[in-house]
C-alpha positions in Angstrom: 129.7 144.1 56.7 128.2 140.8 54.8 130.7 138.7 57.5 129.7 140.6 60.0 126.5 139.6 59.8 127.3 136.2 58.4 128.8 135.9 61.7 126.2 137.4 63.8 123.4 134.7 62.3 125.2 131.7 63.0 125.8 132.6 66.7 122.3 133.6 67.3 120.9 130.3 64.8 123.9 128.6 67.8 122.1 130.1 70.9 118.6 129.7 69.7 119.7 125.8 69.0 121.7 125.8 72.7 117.9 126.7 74.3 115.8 124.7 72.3 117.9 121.2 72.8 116.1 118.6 75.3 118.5 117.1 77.5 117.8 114.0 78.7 119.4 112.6 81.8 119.7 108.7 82.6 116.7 108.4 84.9 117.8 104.7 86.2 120.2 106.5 88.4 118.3 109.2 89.4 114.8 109.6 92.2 112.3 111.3 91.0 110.2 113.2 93.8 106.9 111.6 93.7 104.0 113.6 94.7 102.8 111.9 97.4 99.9 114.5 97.6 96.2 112.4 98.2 93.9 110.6 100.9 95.7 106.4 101.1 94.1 104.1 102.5 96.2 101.1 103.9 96.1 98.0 102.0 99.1 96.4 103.9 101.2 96.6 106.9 103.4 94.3 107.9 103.1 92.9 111.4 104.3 89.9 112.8 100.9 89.0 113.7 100.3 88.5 110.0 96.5 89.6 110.8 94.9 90.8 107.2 93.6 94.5 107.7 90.1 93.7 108.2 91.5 91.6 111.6 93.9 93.9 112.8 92.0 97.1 112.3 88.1 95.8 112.6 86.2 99.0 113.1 87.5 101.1 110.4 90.8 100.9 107.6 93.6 103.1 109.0 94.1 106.5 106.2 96.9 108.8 105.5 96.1 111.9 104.2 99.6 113.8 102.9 99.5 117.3 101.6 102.4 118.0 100.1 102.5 121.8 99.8 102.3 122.1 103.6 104.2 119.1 104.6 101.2 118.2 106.9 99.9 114.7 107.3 96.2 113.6 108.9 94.5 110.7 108.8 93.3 108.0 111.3 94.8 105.3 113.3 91.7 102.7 112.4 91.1 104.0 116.0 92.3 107.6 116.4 92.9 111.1 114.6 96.2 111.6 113.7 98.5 114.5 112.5 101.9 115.7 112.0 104.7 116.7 109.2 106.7 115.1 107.0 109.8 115.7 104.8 111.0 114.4 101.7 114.0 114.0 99.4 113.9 112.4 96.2 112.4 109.0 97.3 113.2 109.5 101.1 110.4 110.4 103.4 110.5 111.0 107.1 107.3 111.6 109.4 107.7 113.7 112.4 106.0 115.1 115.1 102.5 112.0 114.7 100.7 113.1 117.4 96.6 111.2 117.6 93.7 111.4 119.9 93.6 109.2 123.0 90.4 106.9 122.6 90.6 103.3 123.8 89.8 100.9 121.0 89.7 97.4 121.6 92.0 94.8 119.4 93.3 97.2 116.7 97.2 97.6 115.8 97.2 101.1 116.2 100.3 101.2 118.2 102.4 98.6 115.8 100.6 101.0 112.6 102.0 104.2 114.5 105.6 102.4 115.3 105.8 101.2 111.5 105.1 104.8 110.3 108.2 106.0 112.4 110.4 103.5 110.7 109.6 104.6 106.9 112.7 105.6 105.4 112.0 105.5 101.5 108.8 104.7 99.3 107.4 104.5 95.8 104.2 105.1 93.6 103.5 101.8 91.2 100.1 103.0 89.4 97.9 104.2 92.1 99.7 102.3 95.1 102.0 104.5 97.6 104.6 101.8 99.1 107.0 103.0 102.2 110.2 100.9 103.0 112.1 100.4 105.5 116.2 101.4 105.6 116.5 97.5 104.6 114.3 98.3 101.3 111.6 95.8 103.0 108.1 96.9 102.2 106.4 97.6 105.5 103.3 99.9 104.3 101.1 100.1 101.2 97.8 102.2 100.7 96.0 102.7 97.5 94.2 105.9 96.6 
């Protein structure tokens, strides 16, 4: 009877042990899923115009608003409304479905901001700056919150 229950304290002292042990993986080879949950506003975009943001976008900065619950992303254009969805992956992000309004607004990017969007293939949150890359790990977009 005493091993018995000898025996039946070290397996439960093992299993409590087993559940309480942190296990830490090596996170230099692993992507964490950054929320990317917030209202951005575009600090840079990289055009070969090389305007700054107050040139190429003159009326009003272009924002990205991502909820990531819903997958659903608003903003504007610096011109226009725009919506859609996006996915994400680890550290991959694909927009889909960017629809806008259809005002006229003379001299902003708005098409080249729309085409670099549909190019975004991964990003990354440094402090409180969202950056999206391109599949050639160039930086093409950055906003801060």
């Amino acid at each position: 009877m005493k091993y018995l229950w000898t025996i039946s304290a070290i397996i439960g002292f093992l299993f409590l042990k087993s559940c309480s042990t942190n296990q830490t993986g090596n996170t230099d080879n692993q992507t964490l899923n950054l929320d990317l949950s917030g209202s951005w506003n575009l600090s840079h975009f990289d055009d070969a115009s090389e305007l700054t943001i107050s040139e190429a976008f003159p009326t009003k900065k272009p924002t990205l608003v991502l909820e990531s619950i819903s997958k659903k992303l608003t903003g504007n254009t610096g011109c226009n409304q725009m919506f859609g969805t996006f996915t994400t992956v680890q550290n991959k992000v694909s927009f889909s479905n960017i629809g806008s309004t259809r005002m006229y607004c003379e001299g902003v990017k708005e098409t080249e901001y729309l085409n670099l969007l549909k190019t975004v293939d991964t990003y990354k949150i440094v402090e409180n700056q969202l950056i999206f890359m391109d599949k050639n790990g160039k930086e093409i977009l950055k906003y801060t919150k």
